[in-house]
C-alpha positions in Angstrom: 10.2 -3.1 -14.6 12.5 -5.2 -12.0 13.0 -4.2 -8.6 16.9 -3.2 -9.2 15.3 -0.4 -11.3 13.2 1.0 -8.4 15.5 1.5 -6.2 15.5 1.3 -2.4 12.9 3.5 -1.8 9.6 2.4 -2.8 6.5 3.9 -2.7 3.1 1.3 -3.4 -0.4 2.8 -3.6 -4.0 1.6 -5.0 -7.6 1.2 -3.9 -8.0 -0.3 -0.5 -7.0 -4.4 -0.7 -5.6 -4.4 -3.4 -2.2 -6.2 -1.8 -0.3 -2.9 -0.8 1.1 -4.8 2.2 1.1 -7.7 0.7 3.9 -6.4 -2.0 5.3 -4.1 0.3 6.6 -7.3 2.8 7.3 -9.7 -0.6 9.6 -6.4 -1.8 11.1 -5.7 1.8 11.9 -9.3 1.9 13.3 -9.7 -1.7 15.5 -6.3 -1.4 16.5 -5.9 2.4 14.2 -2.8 3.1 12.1 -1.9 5.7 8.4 -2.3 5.5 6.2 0.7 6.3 2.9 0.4 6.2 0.9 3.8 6.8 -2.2 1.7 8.1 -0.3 1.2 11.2 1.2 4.4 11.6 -2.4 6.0 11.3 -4.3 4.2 13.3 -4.0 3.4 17.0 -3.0 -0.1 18.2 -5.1 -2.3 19.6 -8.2 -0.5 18.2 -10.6 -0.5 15.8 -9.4 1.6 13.5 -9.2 4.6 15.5 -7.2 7.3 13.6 -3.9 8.7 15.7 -4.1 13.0 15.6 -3.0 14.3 12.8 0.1 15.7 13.7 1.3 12.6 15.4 0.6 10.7 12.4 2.4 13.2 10.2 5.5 13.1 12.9 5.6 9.0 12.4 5.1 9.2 8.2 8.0 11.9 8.1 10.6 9.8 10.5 9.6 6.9 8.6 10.8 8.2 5.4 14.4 9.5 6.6 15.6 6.0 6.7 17.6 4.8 3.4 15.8 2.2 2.6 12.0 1.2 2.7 9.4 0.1 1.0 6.0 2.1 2.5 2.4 1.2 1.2 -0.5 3.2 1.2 -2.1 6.4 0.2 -2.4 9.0 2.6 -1.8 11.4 -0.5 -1.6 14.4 1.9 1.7 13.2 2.9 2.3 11.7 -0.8 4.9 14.9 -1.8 7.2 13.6 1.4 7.6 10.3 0.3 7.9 11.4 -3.6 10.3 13.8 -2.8 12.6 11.2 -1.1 11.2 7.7 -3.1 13.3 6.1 -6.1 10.4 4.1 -7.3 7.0 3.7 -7.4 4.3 0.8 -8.0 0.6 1.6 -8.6 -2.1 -1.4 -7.8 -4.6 -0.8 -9.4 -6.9 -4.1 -9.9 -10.5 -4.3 -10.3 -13.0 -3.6 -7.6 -14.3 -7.0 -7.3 -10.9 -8.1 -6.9 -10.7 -5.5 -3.7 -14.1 -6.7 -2.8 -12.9 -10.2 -2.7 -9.6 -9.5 -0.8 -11.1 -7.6 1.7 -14.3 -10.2 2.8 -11.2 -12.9 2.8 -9.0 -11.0 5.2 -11.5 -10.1 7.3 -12.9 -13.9 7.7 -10.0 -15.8 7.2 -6.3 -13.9 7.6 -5.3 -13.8 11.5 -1.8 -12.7 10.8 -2.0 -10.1 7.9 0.7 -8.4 6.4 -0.2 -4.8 7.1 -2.5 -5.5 10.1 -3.4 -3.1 13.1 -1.6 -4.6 16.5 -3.9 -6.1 18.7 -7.1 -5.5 16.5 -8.6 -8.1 13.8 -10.2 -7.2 10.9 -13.9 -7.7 10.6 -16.2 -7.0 7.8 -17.6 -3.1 7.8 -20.2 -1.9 5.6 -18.9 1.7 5.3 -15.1 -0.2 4.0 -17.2 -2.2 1.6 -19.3 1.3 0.4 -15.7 2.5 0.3 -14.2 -0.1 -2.1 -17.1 0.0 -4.1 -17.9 3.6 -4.5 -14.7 5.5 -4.0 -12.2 3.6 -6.0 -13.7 4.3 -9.3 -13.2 8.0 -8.5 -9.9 7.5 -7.1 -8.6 5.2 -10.2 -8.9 8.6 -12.3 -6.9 10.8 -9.6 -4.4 7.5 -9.8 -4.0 7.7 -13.3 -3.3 11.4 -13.5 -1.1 11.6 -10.8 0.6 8.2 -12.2 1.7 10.4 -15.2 3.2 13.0 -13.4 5.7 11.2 -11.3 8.9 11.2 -12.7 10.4 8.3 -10.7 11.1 5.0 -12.4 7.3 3.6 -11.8 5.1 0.3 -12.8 1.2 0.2 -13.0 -0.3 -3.1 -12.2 -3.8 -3.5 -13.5 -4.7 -6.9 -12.8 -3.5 -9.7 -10.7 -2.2 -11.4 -13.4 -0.1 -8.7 -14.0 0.6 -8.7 -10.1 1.5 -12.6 -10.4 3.8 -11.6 -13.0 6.2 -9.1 -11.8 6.1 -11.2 -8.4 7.7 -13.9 -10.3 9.7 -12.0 -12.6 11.3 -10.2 -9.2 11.9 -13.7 -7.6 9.0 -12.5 -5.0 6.9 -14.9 -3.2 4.2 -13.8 -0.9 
């Protein structure tokens, strides 16, 4: 799957670092779209991690996803049928938990400009994230998988970060 065939409205989701924002900026860069990442639309700035009110959050996802061309990571699935309804592509992440694991004790201790990151807040290492990557994911891998299968948009599933490696260079993507 190449990036032409996606379209220029992309939607990226998977288990929490996985390299949503990572892929999202590589893509936005590679195509001309705008980068949305739901992290930052959901959460407060300069806090940590402090969730907006719902409705204000909703306002921000839905404005986001009127422009013509974007590339928004996340999963915020309650808002998913928005950005399906309007998306031309779609790219599941979907690598291993210990790959998560890894990514997110590396941003935490050694990334101070992360793609993706809440303004004015840096990332430190959270036991309930960690319970999160490690318990969650498995369970949300299966509600991936099914809801992979429904969407009728032209779609890639990337199961390891080999495969990752691969369709950045077969896109001309660097991160």
């Amino acid at each position: 799957m190449t990036l032409d065939e996606l379209g220029t409205r992309i939607c990226i989701m998977g288990p929490s670092s996985s390299g949503k924002s990572t892929m999202a900026d590589a893509i936005a860069r590679a195509r001309g779209l705008v980068p949305i990442h739901l992290d930052q639309l959901y959460h407060l700035p300069h806090t940590d991690w402090v969730p907006r009110p719902e409705d204000e959050f909703a306002a921000l996802h839905d404005a986001a996803i009127m422009g013509p061309r974007w590339v928004i990571d996340g999963n915020y699935s309650r808002l998913l049928p928005q950005r399906l309804q309007l998306a031309t592509g779609f790219v599941l992440l979907d690598v291993p938990t210990s790959v998560s694991l890894y990514r997110y004790i590396r941003r935490c201790w050694f990334e101070r400009d992360r793609r993706g990151a809440l303004e004015g807040n840096r990332d430190s290492v959270k036991w309930d994230v960690i319970h999160h990557i490690s318990g969650a994911t498995r369970a949300n891998r299966i509600r991936y998988e099914t809801m992979f299968g429904d969407i009728r948009l032209p779609k890639v599933r990337l199961d390891s970060t080999r495969a990752i490696a691969a369709f950045y260079r077969v896109n001309g993507m660097s991160r």
